[in-house]
Every structure is written in C-alpha cells, then in structure tokens.
C-alpha positions as CSV (number, residue, x, y, z in Angstrom):
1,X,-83.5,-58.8,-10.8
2,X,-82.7,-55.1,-12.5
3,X,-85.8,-53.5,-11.1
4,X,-85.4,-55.1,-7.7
5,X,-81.9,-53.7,-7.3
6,X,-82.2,-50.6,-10.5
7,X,-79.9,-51.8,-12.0
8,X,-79.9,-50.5,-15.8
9,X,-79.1,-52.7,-19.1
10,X,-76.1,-51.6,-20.5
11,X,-75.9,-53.9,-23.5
12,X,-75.7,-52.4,-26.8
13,X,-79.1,-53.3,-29.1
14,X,-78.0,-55.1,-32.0
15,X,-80.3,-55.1,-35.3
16,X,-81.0,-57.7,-37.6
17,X,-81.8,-58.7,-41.5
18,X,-85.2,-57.0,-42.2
19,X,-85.1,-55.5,-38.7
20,X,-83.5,-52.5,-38.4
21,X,-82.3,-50.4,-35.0
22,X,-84.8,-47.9,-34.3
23,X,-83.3,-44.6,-33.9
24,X,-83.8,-44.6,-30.3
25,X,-81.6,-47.6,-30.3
26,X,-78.7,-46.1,-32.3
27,X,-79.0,-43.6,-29.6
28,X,-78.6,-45.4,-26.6
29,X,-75.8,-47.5,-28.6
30,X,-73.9,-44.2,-29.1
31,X,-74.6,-43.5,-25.2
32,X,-73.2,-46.9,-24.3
33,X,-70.6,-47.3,-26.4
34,X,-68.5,-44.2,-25.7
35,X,-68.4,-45.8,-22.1
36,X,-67.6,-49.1,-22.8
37,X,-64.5,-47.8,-25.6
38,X,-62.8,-45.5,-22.7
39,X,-62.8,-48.7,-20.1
40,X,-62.1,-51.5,-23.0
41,X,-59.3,-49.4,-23.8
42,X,-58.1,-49.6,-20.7
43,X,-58.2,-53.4,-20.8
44,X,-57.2,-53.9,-24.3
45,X,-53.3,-52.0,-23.2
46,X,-53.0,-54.3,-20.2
47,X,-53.7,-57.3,-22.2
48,X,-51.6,-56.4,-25.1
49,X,-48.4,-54.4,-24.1
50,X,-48.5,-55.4,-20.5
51,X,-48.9,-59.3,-21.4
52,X,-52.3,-60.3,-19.8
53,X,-54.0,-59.4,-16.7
54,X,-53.7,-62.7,-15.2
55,X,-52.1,-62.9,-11.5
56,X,-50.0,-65.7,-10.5
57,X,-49.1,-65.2,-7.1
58,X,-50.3,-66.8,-3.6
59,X,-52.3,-65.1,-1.4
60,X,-54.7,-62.3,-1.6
61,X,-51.5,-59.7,-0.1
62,X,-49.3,-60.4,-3.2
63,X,-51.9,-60.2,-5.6
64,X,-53.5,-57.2,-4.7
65,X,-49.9,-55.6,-4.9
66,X,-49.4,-57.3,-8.1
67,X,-52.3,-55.7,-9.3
68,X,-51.5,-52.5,-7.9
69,X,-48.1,-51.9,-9.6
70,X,-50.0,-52.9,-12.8
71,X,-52.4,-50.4,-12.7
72,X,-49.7,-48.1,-11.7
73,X,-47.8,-48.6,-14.7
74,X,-50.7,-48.0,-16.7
75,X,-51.3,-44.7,-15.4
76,X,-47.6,-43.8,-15.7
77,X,-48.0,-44.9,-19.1
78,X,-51.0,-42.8,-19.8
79,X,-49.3,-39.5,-18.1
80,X,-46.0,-39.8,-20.0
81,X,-48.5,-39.4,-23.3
82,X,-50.1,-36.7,-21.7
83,X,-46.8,-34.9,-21.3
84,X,-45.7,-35.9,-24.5
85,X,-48.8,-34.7,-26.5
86,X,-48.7,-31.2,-24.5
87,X,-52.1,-32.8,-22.4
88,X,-52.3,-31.5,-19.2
C-alpha cells in the first residue's frame, strides 16, 4: 500500500538486545523525531492545560466551531509566549 500511493514510513526504528541501530537508523530517527516532537507538543498542551481534545457537541457545525476556538486558543497561547520571550 506505501508504494502504490508513496507514501513514506515515518515510524522511528527501534533497536534491540544484541542488535543495535545502525547508524543510518539513528539518523533517520533524529529526522523523524524532530517532526513528531514539534506536532506532539502541540497535542500534549491541548490535552493537558486545555483538558482533552475530545468534542461533545451535536452536529458536525458545532464541532467544527468547537474545534476551531480550541485551536484558536492555542495559538493565542503560543503568541502571548512569543511576545513574552521577545520572539517575533
């Protein structure tokens, strides 16, 4: 299914007892990683300071605003640290 639609594995390699990462491994660890930190950061805040990411509204209208006004708040968040820091 990856080759039919290119599609690339973005799953860190993980080594094992008396089998080691390769050094190309560690590599494309470090590639993947730096990625997958910046968005699970992301995540992580929503779930922790903004109490979950789950929606509990009916119909698709209300949960898409929900959603928005979340991610709004986020990026509010994130600028106000930005100012804060000297960031800009």
């Amino acid at each position: 299914m990856q080759r039919k639609y290119g599609l690339k594995d973005e799953i860190c390699e993980k080594g094992y007892r008396g089998k080691p990462l390769t050094d190309e491994q560690r590599e494309e660890n470090r590639k993947k990683s730096s990625i997958r930190s910046r968005v699970e950061h992301v995540f992580g805040f929503m779930e922790g300071a903004m109490h979950g990411l789950t929606v509990r509204t009916i119909g698709m209208a209300r949960a898409a605003t929900c959603i928005f006004l979340k991610c709004l708040t986020y990026n509010m968040f994130r600028y106000e640290q930005f100012v804060r820091n000297g960031i800009r």
